[in-house]
VOGU-3710 file (C-alpha; in Angstrom, 3 decimals, decimal comma):
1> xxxxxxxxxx> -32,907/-118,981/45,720  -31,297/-115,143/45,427  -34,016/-112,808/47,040  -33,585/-111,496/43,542  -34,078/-114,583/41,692  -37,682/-113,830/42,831  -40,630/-113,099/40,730  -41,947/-109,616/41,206  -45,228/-110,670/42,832  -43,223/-112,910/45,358
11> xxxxxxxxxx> -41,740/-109,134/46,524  -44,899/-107,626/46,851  -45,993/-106,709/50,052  -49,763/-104,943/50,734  -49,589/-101,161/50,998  -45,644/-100,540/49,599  -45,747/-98,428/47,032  -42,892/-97,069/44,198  -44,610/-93,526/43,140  -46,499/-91,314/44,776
21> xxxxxxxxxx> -48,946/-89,286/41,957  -51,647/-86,551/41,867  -55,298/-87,640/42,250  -56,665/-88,110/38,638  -60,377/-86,334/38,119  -61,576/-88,728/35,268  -64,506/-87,926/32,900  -64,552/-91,998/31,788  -68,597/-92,181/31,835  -69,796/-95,079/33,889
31> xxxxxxxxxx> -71,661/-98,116/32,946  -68,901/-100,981/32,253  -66,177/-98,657/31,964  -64,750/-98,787/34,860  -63,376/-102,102/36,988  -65,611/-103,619/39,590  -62,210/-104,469/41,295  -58,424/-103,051/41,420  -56,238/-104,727/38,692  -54,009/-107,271/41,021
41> xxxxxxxxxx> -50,887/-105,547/40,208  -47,902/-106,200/42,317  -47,005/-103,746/45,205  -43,289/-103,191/45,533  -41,272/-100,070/46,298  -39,018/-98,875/42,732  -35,698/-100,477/44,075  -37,301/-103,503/44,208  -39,109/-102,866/40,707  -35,722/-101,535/38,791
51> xxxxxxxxxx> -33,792/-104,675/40,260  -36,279/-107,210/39,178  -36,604/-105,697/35,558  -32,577/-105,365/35,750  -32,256/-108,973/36,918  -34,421/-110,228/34,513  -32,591/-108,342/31,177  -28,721/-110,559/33,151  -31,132/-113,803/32,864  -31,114/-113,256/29,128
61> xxxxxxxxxx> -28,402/-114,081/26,717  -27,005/-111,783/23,292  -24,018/-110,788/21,444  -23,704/-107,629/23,940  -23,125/-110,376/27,112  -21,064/-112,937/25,173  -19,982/-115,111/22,699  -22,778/-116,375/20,491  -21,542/-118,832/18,110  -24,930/-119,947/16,826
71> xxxxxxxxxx> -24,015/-121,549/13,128  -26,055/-120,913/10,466  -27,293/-117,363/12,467  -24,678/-115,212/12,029  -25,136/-113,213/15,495  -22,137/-111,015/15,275  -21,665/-107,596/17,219  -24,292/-104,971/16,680  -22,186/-101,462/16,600  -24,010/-99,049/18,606
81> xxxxxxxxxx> -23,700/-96,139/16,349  -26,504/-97,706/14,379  -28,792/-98,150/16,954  -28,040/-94,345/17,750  -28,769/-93,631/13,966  -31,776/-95,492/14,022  -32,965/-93,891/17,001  -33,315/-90,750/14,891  -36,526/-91,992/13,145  -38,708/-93,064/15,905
91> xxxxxxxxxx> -41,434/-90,792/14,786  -41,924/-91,936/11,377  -44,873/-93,403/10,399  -45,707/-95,624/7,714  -48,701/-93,576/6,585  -47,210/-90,185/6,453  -47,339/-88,405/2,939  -44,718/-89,100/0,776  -43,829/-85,461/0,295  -42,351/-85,719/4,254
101> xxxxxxxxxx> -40,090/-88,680/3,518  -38,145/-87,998/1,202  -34,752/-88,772/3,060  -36,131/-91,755/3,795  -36,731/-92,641/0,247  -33,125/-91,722/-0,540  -32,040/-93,980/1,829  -33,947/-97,289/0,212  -32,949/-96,110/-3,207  -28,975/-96,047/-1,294
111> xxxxxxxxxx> -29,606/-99,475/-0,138  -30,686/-100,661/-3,203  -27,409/-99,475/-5,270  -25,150/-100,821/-2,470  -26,863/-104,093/-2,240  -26,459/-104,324/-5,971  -22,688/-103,366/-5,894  -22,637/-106,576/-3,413  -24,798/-109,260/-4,926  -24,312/-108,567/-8,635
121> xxxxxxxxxx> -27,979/-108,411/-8,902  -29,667/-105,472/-10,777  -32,471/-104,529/-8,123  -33,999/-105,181/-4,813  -37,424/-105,500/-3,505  -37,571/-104,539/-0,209  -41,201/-105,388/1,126  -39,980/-108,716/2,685  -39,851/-108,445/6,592  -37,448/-111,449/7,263
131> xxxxxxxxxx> -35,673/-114,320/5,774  -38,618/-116,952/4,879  -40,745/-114,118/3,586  -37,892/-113,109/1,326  -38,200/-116,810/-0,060  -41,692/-116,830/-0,602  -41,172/-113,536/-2,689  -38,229/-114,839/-4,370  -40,184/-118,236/-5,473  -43,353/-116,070/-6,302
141> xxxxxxxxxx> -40,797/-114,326/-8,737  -39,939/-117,431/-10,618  -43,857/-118,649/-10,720  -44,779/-115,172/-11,791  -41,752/-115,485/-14,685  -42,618/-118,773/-16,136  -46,451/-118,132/-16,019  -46,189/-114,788/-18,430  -44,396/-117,319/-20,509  -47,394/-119,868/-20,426
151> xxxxxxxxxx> -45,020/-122,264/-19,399  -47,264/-123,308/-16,073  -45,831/-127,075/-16,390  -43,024/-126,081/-13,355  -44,160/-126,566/-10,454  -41,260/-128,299/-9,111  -38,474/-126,467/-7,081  -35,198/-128,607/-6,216  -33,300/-128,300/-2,942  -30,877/-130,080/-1,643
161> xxxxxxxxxx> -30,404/-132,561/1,349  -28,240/-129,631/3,021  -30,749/-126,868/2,930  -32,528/-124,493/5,654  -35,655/-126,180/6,561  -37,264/-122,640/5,515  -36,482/-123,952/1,731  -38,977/-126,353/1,609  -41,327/-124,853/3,786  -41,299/-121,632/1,138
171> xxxxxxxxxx> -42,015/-123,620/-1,610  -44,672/-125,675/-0,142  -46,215/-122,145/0,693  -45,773/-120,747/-2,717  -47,421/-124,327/-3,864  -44,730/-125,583/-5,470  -43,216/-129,340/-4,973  -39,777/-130,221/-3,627  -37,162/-132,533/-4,856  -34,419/-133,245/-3,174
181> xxxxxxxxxx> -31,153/-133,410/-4,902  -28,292/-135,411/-2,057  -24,678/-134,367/-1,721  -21,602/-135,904/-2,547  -19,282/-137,324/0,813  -17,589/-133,950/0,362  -20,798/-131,814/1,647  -21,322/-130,497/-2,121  -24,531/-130,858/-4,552  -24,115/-134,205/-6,214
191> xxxxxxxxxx> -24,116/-132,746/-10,068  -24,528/-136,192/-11,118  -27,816/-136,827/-9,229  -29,107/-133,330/-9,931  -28,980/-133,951/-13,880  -31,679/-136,926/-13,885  -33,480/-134,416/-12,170  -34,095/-131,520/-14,568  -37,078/-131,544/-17,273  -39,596/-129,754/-18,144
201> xxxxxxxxxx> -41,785/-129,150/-15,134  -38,544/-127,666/-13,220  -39,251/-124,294/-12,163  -35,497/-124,138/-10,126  -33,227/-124,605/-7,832  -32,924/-123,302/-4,169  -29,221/-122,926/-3,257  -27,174/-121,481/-0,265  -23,504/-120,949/-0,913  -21,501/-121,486/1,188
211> xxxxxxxxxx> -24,263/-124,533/1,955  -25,453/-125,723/5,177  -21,883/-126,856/6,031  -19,635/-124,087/5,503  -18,544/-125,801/2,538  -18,110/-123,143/-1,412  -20,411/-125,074/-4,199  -17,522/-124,789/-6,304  -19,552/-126,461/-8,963  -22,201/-123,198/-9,072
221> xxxxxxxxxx> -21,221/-122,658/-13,073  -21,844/-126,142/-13,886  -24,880/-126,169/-11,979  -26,216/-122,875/-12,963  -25,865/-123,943/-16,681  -27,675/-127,209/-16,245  -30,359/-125,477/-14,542  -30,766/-122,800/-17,467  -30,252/-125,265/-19,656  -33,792/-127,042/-18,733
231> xxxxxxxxxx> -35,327/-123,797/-18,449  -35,547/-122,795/-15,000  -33,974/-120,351/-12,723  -31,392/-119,944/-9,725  -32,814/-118,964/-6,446  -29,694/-117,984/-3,897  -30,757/-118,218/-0,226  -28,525/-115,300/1,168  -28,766/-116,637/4,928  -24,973/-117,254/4,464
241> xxxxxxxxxx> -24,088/-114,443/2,648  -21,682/-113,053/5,244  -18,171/-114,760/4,287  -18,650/-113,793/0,339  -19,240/-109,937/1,475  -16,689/-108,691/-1,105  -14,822/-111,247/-2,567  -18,102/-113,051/-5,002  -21,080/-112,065/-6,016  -24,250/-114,496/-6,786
251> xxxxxxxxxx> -25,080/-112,621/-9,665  -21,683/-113,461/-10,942  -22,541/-117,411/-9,935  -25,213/-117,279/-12,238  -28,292/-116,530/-9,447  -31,571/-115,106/-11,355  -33,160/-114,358/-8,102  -32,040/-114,267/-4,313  -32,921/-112,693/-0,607  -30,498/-110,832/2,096
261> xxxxxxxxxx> -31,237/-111,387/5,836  -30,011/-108,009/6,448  -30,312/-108,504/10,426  -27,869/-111,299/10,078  -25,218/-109,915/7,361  -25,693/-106,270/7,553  -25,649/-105,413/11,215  -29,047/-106,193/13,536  -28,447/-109,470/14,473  -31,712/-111,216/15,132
271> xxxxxxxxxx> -31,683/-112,782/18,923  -35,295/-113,174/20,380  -37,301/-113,587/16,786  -36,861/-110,049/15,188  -36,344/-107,251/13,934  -35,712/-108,738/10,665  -35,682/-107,746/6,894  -35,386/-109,767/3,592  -34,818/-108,140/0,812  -35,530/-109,955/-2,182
281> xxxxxxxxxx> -32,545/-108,711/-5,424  -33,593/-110,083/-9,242  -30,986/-110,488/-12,473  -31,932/-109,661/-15,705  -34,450/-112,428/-16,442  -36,512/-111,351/-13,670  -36,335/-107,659/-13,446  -39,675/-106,881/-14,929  -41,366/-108,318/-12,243  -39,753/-107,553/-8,962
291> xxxxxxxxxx> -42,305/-105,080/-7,970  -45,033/-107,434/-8,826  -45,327/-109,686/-5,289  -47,163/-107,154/-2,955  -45,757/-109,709/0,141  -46,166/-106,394/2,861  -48,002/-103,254/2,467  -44,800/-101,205/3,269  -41,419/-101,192/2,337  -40,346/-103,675/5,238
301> xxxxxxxxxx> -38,542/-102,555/8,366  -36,789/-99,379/7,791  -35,257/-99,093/10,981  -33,068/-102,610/9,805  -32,401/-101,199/6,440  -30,644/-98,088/7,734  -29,045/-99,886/10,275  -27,179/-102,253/7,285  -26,646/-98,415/5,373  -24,994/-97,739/8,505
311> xxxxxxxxxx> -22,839/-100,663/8,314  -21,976/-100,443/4,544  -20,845/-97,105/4,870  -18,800/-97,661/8,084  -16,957/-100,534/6,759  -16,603/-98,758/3,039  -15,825/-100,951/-0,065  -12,076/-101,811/1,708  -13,360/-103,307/4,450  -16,479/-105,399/3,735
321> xxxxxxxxxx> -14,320/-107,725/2,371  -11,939/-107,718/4,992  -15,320/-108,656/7,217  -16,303/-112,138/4,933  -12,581/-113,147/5,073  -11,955/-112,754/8,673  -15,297/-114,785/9,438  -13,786/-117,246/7,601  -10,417/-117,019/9,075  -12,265/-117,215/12,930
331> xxxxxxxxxx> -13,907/-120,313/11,541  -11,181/-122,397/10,349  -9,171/-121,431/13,385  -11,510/-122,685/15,797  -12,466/-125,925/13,619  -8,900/-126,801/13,398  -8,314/-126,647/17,340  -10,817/-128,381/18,251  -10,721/-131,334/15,054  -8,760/-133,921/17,864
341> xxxxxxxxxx> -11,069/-133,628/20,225  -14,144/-133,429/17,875  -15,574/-135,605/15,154  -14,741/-133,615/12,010  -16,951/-135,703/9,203  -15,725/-133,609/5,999  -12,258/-132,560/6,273  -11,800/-129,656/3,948  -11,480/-125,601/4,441  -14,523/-124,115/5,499
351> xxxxxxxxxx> -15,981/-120,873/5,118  -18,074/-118,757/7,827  -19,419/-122,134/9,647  -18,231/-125,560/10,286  -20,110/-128,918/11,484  -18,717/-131,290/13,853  -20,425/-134,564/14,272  -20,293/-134,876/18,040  -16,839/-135,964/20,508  -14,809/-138,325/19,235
361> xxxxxxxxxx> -14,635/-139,817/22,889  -18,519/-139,525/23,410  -19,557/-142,350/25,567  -22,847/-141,776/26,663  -22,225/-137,785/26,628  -24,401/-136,754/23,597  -24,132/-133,116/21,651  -27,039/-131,957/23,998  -24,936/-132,274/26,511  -21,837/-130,834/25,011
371> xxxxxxxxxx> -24,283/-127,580/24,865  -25,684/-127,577/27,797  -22,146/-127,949/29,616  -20,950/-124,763/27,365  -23,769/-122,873/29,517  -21,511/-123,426/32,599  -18,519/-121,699/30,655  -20,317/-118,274/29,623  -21,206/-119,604/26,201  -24,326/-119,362/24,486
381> xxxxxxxxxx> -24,475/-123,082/22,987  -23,795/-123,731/19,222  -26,435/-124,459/16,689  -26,619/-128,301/17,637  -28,577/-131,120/15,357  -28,648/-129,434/12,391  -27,991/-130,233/9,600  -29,376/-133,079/9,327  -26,998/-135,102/7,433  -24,865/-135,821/10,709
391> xxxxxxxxxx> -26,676/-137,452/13,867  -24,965/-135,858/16,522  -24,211/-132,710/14,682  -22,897/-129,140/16,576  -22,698/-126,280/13,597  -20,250/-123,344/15,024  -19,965/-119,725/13,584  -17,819/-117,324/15,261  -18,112/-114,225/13,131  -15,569/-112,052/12,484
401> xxxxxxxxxx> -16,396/-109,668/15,005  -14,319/-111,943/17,930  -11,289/-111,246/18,961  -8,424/-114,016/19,082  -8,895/-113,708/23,275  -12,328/-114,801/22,830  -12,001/-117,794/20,664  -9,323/-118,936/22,700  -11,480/-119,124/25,756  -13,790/-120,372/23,763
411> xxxxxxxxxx> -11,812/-123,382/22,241  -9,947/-124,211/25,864  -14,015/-124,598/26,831  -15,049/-126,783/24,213  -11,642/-128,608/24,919  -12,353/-129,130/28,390  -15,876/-130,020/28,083  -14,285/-132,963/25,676  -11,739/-134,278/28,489  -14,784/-134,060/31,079
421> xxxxxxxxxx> -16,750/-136,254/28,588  -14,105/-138,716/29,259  -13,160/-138,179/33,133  -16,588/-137,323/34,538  -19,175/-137,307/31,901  -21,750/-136,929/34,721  -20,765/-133,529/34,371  -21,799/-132,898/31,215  -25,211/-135,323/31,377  -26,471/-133,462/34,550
431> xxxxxxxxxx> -25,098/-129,471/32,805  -25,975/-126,976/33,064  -25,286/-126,312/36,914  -24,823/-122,438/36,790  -27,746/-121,245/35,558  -31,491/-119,767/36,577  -32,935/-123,415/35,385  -31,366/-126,982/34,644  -32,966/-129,275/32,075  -36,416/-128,156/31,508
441> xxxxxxxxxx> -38,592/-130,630/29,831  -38,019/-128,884/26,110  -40,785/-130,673/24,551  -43,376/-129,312/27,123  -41,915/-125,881/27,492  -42,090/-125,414/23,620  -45,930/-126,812/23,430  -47,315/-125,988/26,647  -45,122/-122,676/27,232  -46,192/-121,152/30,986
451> xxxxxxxxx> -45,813/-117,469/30,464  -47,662/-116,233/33,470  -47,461/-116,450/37,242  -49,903/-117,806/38,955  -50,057/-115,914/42,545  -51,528/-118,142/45,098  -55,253/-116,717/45,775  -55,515/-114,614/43,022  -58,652/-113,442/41,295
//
């Protein structure tokens, strides 16, 4: 072990000290106030303390440290002139009169109009704090649409085989029912199995396009129309909205109803659970009641909303499309050097993301293993076993934000990873071998986290 591999308590020694302060004359009253005994704080002089904290921030992995091709996740470069912007408003506060924000104000109604200009839609909601509760907002749209109708027979939502795993889980919150509607071999909704599907008690249909595999629903008119046709709606998930930024709009597609995950799209990418924000956009149908949902008592999290103003007003009209095509450009390059070394199980042009299916030369190296060899190379590890239509599936998404260098080293990796896999697969079943940790036990350290050291004869 590095002596600064070591925890902070492991450095302490009795009687070092980082600060030196004035004595404190407190007027706490006694009587349970105060501690029977010092806190059992570590004792360590401030090198020691600013290169633990330091080491600790070079254990972690982001988009500012390296390549991050996590599909489905969008984590593209964060430009630091919104962070700077952003850092202009740390003293607002949510319950300030409205008289004292009224730049602030301006800048939702801005987002609103852009957003609109981008989706097609005809206004946004922006209460939701991330992606899922952008769905639940969305679906509590639709419910709240067909039940000022009467019509409270639909209580069915379909979703296909290829979804997020957040689909279902939305609907189930907003107490609605799934059906699953499968794809075709190609990756696309199965129109054919989707029509025995539709009735009466349909409330509508949860799509993402691009879907789950990269892959343009190029049947979205046909579907749309069936879907209207048995009276329900169109519900887009916009976790994959980056590659269309310019070039189609869901509102054109025929979308009643969808959410943004603005920290994945629109700057902010969303490494470590948050910041998020999903705002929910409504078409015509549903425009009387987008400010009905009260899903967060404030307008979500400002600070990511003017960080995606920032980034629609840096790029300009020009150049957000130039940003969905060259995501989609990085894609298909990588996916097409890397499709002879690399089980490729639908064979067609892709858009942001792209699935593999595992080596073609596995063995006994499995796609865990392919990831946790990438580790070794400087790469944070693609999104691996999902979806779930292939078993040993690895989902890549460079982003457009990459330069050709990078997904050059990246694809000589992910080439040599596949030749080890062949020549010494022990490599890749015993990876990673250059990092803090190996192979924790992932079950355990998800359910029974440790998050706390345990000094030896502490109180």
């Amino acid at each position: 072990m590095r002596y600064y591999d070591k925890l902070v308590f492991e450095l302490s020694r009795k009687g070092r000290s980082g600060f030196s302060l004035p004595d404190c004359n407190s007027d706490l009253p006694s009587g349970g106030v105060w501690r029977e005994t010092a806190p059992d704080l570590p004792e360590v002089s401030e090198p020691d303390v600013v290169r633990h904290y330091t080491n600790l921030s070079q254990m972690n992995f982001g988009v500012d440290t390296g390549f991050y091709p996590l599909g489905s996740c969008t984590m593209k470069y964060n430009p630091k002139i919104n962070e700077e912007i952003v850092s202009r408003f740390n003293g607002l506060h949510p319950l300030q009169p409205e008289s004292s924000v009224r730049g602030v104000m301006a800048i939702y109604d801005f987002a609103d109009k852009a957003l609109c200009a981008i989706t097609g839609m005809k206004r946004f909601n922006f209460l939701p704090c991330a992606g899922a509760h952008g769905e639940l907002t969305g679906l509590m749209l639709i419910r709240e649409y067909h039940f000022s109708r009467g019509d409270h027979a639909r209580t069915k939502i379909i979703v296909p085989d290829s979804a997020h795993g957040t689909n279902p889980a939305s609907a189930a919150v907003c107490g609605l029912d799934t059906v699953t509607v499968k794809s075709r071999p190609d990756g696309l909704v199965d129109v054919d199995a989707l029509k025995p599907l539709l009735g009466p008690d349909i409330a509508g249909i949860m799509l993402t396009n691009p879907n789950t595999l990269g892959l343009f629903e190029k049947d979205i008119r046909d579907i749309a129309e069936l879907v209207h046709g048995c009276g329900g709606l169109l519900y887009y998930d916009g976790a994959n909205m980056n590659p269309l930024l310019g070039v189609v709009r869901p509102g054109d597609m025929g979308f009643d109803v969808m959410h943004l995950n603005l920290h994945k799209t629109f700057s902010t990418p969303h490494g470590g659970g948050g910041p998020g924000s999903g705002p929910v956009g409504v078409g015509e149908r549903l425009l009387p009641f987008v400010d009905i949902p009260r899903v967060s008592g404030f307008h979500g999290n400002f600070g990511v909303i003017l960080k995606a103003c920032a980034y629609i007003l840096s790029l300009g009209r020009e150049n957000i499309a130039l940003a969905g095509k060259l995501a989609t450009l990085s894609a298909n390059y990588v996916k097409e050097s890397l499709r002879d070394c690399y089980k490729l199980p639908i064979d067609s042009v892709c858009k942001h993301e792209f699935v593999f299916d595992g080596l073609k030369d596995a063995g006994d190296v499995s796609t865990l293993d392919v990831a946790k060899r990438l580790l070794d190379y400087g790469f944070h590890a693609p999104t691996i076993y999902f979806p779930l239509l292939f078993h040993q599936a690895i989902m890549i998404e460079p982003t457009e934000t990459e330069s050709l260098e990078t997904l050059d080293t990246f694809i000589e990796a992910m080439r040599k990873i596949a030749s080890e896999a062949s020549t010494n697969p022990e490599l890749l079943t015993s990876a990673p071998h250059d990092t803090p940790i190996g192979r924790p036990d992932e079950t355990s350290a998800a359910r029974q986290p440790v998050l706390k050291y345990e000094r030896k004869g502490a109180q």
